[in-house]
C-alpha positions as CSV (number, residue, x, y, z in Angstrom):
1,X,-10.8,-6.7,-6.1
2,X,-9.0,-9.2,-8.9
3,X,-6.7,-11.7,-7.7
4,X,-3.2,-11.5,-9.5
5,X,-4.1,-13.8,-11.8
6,X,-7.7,-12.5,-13.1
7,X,-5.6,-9.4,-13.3
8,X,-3.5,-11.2,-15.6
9,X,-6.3,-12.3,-18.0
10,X,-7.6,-8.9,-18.4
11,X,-4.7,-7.1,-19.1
12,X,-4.0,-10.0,-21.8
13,X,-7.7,-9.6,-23.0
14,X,-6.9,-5.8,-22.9
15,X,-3.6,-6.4,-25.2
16,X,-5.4,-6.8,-28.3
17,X,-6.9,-3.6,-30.2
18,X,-10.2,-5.1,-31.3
19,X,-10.9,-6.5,-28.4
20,X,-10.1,-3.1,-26.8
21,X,-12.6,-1.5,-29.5
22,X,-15.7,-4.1,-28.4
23,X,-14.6,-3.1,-24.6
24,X,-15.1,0.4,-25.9
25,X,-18.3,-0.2,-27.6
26,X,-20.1,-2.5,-25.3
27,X,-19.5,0.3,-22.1
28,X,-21.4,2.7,-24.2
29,X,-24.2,-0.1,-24.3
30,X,-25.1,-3.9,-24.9
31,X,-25.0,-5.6,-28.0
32,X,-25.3,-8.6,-29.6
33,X,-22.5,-10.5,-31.2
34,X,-23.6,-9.3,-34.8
35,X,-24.0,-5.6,-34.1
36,X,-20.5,-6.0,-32.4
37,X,-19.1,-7.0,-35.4
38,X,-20.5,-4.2,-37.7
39,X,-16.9,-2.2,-37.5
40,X,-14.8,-5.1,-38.4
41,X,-13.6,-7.0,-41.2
42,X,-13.1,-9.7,-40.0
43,X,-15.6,-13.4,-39.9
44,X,-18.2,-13.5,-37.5
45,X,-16.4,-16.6,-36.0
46,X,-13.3,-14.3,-35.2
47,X,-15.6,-12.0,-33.5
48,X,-16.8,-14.9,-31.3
49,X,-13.3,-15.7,-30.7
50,X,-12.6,-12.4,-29.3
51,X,-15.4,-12.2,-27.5
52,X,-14.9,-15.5,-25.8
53,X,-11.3,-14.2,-24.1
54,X,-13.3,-10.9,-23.3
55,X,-15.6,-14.0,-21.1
56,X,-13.0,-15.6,-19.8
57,X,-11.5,-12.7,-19.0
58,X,-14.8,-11.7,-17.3
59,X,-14.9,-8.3,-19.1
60,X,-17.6,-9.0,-20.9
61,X,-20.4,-11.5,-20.1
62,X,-22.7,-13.0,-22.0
63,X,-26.5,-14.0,-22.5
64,X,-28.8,-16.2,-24.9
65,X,-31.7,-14.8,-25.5
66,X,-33.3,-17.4,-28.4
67,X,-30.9,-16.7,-31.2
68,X,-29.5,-13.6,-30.1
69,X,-26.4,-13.8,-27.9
70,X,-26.1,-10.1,-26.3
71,X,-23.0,-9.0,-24.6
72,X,-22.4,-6.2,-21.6
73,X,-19.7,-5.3,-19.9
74,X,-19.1,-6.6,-16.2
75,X,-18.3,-2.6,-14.6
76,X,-16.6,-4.2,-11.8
77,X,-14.3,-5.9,-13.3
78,X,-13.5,-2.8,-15.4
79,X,-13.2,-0.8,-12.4
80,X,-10.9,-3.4,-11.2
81,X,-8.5,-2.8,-14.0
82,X,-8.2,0.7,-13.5
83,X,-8.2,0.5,-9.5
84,X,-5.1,-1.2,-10.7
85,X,-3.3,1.8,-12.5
86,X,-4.8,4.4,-10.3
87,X,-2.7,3.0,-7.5
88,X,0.4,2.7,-9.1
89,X,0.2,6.0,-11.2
90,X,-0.8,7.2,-7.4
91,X,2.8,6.0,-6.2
92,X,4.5,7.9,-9.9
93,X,3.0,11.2,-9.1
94,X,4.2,10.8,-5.5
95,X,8.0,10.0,-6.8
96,X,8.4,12.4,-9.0
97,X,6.6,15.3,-6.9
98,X,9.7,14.5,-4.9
99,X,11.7,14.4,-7.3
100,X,10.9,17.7,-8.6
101,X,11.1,18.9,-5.3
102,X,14.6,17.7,-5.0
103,X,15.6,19.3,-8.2
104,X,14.2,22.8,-7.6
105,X,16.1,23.0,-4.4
106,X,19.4,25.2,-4.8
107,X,22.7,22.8,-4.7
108,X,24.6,22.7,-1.4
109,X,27.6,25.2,-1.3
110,X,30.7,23.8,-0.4
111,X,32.7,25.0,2.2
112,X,35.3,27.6,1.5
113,X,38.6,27.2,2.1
114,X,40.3,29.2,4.8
């Protein structure tokens, strides 16, 4: 499990579309920084940028291989993330199956007067 503030850094890693997109990508399979810049127009020391916040994030991690620098996902960091929402979305559905509970109920009658 992430501490609150690893949390933090994936979430903000996870704020950014492209970066969500290379998340995307890279679960599917490994890359290197080239082939995950294919889709986008933007420099290749951008990509690197966005990649590097991905690391520090520990999202993504990273490997040398001579020239090549390949990235992978880190799964359990992912799984982290969403271990995250599952709880709270866990504690949602709770609420509001009471609350719709509560609602379906009849209303109370008042008393009558006599």
């Amino acid at each position: 499990m992430l501490d609150s503030q690893a949390l933090d850094r994936v979430f903000q890693a996870l704020s950014d579309s492209t970066r969500r997109r290379m998340v995307e990508r890279l679960a599917r399979e490994p890359a290197s920084i080239s082939a995950l810049a294919e889709p986008f127009e933007m420099s290749l020391a951008a990509i690197v940028q966005h990649v590097q916040v991905l690391e520090q994030s520990g999202l993504v991690r990273t490997e040398k291989s001579g020239r090549i620098r390949m990235c992978r996902v880190d799964p359990k960091v992912l799984s982290a993330a969403e271990h995250w929402f599952s709880k709270r979305r866990a504690f949602w559905e709770r609420n509001l199956d009471r609350l719709e509970e509560l609602l379906r109920q009849p209303p109370p009658r008042k008393g009558k007067l006599q």
